[in-house]
Backbone bond lengths (Angstrom), bond angles and torsions (degrees), N, CA, C in turn:
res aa  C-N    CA-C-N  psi(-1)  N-CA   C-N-CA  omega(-1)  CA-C   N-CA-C  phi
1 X - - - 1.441 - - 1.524 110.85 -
2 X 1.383 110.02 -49.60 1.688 115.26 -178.04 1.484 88.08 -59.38
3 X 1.408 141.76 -81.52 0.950 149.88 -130.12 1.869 104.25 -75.89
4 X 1.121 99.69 -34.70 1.773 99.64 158.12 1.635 143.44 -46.07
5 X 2.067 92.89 -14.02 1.016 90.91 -168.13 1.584 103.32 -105.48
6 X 1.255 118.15 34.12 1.627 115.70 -162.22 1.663 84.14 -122.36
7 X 1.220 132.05 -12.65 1.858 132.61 165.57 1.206 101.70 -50.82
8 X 1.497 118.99 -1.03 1.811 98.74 165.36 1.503 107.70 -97.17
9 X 1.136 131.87 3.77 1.328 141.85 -161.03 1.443 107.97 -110.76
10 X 1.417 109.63 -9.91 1.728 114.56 -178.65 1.502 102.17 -60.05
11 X 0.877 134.35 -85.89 1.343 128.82 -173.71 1.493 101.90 -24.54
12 X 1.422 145.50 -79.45 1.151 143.34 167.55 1.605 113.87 -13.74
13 X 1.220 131.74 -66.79 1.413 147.99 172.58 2.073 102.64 -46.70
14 X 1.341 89.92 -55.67 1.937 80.38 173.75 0.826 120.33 -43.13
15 X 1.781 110.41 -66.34 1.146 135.71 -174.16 1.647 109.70 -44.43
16 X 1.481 133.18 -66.53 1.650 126.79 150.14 1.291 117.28 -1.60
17 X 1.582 94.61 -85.96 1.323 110.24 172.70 1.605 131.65 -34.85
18 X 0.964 122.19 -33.84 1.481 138.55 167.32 1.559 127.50 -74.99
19 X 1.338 88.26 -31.67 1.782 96.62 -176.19 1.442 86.88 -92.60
20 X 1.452 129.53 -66.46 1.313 112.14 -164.51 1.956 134.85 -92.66
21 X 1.325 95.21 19.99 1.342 117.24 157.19 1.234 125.46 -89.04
22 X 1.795 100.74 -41.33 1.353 117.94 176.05 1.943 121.06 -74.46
23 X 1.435 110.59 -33.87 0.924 104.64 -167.62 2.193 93.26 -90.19
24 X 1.070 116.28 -43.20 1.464 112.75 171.23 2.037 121.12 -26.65
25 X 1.567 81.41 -66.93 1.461 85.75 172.63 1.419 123.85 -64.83
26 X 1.530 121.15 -66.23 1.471 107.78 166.34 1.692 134.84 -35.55
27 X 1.670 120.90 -22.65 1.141 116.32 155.34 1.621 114.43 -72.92
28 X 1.369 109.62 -64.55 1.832 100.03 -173.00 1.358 134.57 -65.30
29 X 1.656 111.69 -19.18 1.410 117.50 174.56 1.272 103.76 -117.74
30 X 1.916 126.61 -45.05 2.025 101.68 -178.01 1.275 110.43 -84.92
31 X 1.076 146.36 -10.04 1.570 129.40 -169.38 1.850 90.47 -79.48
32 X 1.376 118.93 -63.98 1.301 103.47 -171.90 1.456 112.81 -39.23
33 X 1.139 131.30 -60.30 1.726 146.16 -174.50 1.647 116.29 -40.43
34 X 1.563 111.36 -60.40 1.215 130.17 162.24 1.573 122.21 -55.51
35 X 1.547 110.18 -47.83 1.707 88.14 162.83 1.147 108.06 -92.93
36 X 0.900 142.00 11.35 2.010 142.43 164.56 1.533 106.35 -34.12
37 X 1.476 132.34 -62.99 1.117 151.78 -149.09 1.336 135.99 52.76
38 X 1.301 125.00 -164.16 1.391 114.52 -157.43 1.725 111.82 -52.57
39 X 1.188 120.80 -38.00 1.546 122.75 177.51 1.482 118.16 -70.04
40 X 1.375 119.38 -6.51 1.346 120.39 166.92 1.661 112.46 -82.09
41 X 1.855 94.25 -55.56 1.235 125.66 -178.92 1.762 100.56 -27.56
42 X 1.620 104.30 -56.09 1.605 114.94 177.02 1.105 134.73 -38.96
43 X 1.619 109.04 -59.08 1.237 115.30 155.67 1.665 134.94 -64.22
44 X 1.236 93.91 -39.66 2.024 85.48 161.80 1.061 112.51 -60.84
45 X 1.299 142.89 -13.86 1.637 145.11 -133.09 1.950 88.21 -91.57
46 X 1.516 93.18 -58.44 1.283 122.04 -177.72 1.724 108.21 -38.65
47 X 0.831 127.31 -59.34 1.277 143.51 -155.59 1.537 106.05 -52.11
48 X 1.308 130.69 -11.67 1.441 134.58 -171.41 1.408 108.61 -101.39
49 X 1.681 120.39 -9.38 1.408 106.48 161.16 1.019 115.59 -81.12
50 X 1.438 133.45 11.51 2.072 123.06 152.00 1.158 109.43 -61.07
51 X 1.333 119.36 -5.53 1.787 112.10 170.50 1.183 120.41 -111.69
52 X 1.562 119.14 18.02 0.868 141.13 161.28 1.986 121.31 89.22
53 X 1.050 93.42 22.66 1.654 109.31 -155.06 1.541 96.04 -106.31
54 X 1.337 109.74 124.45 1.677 129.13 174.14 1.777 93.00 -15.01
55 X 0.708 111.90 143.96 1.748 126.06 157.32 1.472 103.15 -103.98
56 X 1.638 118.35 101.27 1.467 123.62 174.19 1.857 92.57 -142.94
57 X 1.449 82.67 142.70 2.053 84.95 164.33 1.638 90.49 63.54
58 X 1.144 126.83 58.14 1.761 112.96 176.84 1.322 97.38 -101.51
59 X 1.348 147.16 13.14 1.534 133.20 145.75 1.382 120.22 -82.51
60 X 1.992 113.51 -21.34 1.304 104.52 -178.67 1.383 110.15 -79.28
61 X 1.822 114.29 -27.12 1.490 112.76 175.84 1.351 111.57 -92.44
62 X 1.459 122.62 11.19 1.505 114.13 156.45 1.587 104.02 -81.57
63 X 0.713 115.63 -57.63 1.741 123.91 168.67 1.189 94.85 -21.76
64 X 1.338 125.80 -86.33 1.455 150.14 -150.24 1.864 92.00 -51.06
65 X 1.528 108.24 -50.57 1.160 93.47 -166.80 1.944 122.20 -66.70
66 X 1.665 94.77 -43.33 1.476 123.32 164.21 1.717 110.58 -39.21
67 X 1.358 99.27 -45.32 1.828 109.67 -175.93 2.013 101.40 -64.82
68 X 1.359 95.38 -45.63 1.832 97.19 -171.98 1.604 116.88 -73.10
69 X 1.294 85.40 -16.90 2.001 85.37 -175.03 1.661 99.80 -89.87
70 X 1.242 119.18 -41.31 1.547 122.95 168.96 1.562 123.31 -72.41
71 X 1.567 110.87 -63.59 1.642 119.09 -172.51 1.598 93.11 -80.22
72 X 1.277 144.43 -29.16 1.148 123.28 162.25 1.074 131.85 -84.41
73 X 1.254 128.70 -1.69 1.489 136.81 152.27 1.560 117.19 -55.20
74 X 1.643 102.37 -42.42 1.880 116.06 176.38 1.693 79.08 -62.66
75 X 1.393 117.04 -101.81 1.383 124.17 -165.74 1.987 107.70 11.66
76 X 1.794 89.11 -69.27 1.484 84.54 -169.93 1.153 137.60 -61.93
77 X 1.010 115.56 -25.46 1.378 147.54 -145.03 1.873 86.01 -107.69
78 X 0.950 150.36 -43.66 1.736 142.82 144.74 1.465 114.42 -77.72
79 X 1.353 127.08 17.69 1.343 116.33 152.81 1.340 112.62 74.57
80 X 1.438 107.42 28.57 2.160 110.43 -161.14 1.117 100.67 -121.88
81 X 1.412 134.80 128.01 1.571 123.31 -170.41 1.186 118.12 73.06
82 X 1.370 131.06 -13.74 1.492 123.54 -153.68 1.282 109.64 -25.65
83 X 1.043 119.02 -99.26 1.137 131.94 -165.27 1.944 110.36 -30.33
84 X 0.921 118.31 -72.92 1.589 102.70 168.75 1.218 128.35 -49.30
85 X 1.305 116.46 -3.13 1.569 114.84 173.11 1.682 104.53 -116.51
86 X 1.534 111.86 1.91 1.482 99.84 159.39 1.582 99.37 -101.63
87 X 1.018 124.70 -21.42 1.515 120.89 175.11 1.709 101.04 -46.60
88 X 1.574 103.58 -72.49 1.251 115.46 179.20 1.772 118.21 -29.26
89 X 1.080 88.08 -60.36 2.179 101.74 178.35 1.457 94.11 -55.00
90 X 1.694 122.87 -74.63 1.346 109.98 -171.47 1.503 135.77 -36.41
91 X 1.657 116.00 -35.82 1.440 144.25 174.42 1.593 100.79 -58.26
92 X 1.329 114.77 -66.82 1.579 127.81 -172.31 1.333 99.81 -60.22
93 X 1.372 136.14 -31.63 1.197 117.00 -177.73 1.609 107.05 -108.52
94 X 0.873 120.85 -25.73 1.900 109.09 139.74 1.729 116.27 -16.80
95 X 1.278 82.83 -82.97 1.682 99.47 -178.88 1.505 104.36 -28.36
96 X 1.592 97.23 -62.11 1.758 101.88 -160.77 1.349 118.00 -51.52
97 X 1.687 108.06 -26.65 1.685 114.39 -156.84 1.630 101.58 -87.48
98 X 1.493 105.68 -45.26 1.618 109.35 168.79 1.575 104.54 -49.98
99 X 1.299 126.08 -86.20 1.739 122.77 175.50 1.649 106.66 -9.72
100 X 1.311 111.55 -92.10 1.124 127.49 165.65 1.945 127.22 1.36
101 X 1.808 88.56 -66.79 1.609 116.47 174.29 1.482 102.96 -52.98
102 X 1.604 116.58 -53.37 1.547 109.61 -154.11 1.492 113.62 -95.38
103 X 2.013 110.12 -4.67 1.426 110.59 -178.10 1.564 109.89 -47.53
104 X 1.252 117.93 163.08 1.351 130.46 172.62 1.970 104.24 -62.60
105 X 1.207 109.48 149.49 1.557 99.68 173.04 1.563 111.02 -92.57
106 X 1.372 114.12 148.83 1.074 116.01 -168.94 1.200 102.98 -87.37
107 X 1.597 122.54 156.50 1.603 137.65 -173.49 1.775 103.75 -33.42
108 X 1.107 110.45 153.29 1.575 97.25 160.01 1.821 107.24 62.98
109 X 1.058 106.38 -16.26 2.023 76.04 173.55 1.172 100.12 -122.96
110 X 1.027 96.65 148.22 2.060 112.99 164.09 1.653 113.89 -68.69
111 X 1.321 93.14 -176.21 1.507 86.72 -163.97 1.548 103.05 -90.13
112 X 1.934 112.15 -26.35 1.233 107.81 169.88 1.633 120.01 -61.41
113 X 1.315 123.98 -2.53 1.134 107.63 -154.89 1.919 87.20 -113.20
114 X 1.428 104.88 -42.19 1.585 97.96 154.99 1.514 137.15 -29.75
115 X 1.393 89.15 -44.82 2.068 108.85 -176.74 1.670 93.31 -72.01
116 X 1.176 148.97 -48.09 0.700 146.82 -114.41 1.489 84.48 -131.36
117 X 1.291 155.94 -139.54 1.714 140.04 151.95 1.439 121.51 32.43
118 X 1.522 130.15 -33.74 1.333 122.00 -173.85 1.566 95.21 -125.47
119 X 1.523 111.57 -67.55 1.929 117.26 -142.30 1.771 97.03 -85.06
120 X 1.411 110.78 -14.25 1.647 98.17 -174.53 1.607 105.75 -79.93
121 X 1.123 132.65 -36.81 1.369 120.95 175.54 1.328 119.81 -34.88
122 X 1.498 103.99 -83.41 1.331 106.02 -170.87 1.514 113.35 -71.93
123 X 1.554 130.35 -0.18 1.071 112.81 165.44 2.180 113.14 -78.99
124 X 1.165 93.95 -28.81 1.641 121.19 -179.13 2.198 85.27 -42.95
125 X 1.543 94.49 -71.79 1.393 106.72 179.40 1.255 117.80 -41.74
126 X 1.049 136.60 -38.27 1.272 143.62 -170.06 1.266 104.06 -93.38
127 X 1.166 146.89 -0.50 1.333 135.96 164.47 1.782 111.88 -105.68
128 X 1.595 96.55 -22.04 1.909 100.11 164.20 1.363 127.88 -73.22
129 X 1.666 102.08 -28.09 1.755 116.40 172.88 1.456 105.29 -81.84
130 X 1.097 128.93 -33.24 1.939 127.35 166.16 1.380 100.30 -59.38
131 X 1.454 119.92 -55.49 1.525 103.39 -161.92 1.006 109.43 -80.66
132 X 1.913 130.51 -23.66 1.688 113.85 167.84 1.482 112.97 -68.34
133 X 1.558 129.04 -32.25 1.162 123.52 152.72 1.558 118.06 -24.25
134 X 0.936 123.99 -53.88 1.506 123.44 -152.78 1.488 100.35 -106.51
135 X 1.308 144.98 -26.35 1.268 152.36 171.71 1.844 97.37 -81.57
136 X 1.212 140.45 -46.43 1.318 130.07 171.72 1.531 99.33 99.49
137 X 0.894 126.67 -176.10 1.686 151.30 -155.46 1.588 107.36 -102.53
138 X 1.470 107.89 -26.28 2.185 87.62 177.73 1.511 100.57 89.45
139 X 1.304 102.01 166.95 1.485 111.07 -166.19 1.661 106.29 -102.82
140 X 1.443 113.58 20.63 1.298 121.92 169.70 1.644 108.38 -135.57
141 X 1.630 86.28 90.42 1.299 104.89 -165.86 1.304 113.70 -174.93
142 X 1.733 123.36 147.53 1.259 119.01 -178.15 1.577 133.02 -72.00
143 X 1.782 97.80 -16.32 1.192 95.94 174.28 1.550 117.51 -85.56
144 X 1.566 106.88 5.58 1.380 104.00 178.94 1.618 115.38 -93.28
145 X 1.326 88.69 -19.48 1.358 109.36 -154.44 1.988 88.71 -81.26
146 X 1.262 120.41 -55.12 1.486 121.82 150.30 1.476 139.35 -41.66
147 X 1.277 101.40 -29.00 1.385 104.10 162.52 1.500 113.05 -70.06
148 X 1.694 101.21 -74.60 1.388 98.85 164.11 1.805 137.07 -6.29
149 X 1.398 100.11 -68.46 1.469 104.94 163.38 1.596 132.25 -63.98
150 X 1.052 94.29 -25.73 1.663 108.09 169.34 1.649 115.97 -61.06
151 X 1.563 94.53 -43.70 1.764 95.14 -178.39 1.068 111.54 -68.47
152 X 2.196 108.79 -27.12 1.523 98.11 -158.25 1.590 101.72 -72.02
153 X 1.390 122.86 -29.11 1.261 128.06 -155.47 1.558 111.13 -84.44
154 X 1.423 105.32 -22.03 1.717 104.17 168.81 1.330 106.47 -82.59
155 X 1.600 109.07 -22.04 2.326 85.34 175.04 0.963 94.80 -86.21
156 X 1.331 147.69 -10.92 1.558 135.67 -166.75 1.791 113.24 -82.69
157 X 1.472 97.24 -35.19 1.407 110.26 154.08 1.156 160.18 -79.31
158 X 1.328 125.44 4.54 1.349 150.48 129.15 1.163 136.96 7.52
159 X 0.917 158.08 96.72 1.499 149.37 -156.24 1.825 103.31 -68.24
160 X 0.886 134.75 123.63 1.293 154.81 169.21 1.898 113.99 -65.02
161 X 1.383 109.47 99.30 1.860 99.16 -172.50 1.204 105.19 -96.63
């Protein structure tokens, strides 16, 4: 009952959540990626045949990936796109956890200690970008704030009988 009464604060808690998930990651993983350039771009590009998928154009989907960990970090973090730019994050860190999962283990570690040091992050990530995916952005946010206006402007437009 006490604890029921802080569901007015969700939006507040997204909103947190968005700025400082969003702005964390876009400094430590997209800014490096995004100014990397095309020869980085290359090698991230690569990284999506662990899912078994043709490797073609791997600088435009290194880009693509570099663009989602950075420009979709902005996205989230102002509430614009959400949802396709947590799609985007969730996907990229898909990718990462499979890569990650199937690398060779290095000398000296076990595999628990691999899971645990390498593949739990970005799998960790990938289950926070699904669930903001699916929970949405909160009512302090631009896509609400666009919707909003959208409705106002279709009743406002109406034909009058």
């Amino acid at each position: 009952m006490i604890l029921a009464a802080l569901d007015r604060h969700r939006d507040y808690g997204l909103l947190a959540l968005r700025l400082a998930l969003g702005a964390v990651f876009a400094y430590a993983h997209g800014w490096g990626k995004i100014t990397g350039g095309p020869e980085a771009w290359e090698g991230l590009g690569k990284a999506i045949g662990v899912l078994g998928v043709p490797v073609f154009a791997p600088t435009f989907w290194g880009f693509m990936a570099a663009f989602a960990e950075f420009g979709g970090c902005i996205l989230l973090m102002l509430g614009l796109l959400y949802r396709p730019a947590a799609f985007m994050l969730f996907f990229t860190m898909l990718v990462a956890t499979v890569l990650h999962w199937r690398e060779a283990l290095p000398e000296g570690m076990t595999a628990e200690m691999h899971f645990q040091r390498v593949v739990s992050r970005p799998l960790e990530l990938c289950i926070v970008f699904g669930g903001m995916f699916l929970i949405g952005p909160g009512k302090i946010s631009l896509d609400h704030v666009i919707q909003r206006m959208w409705k106002r402007q279709a009743t406002n437009t109406e034909p009058s009988v």
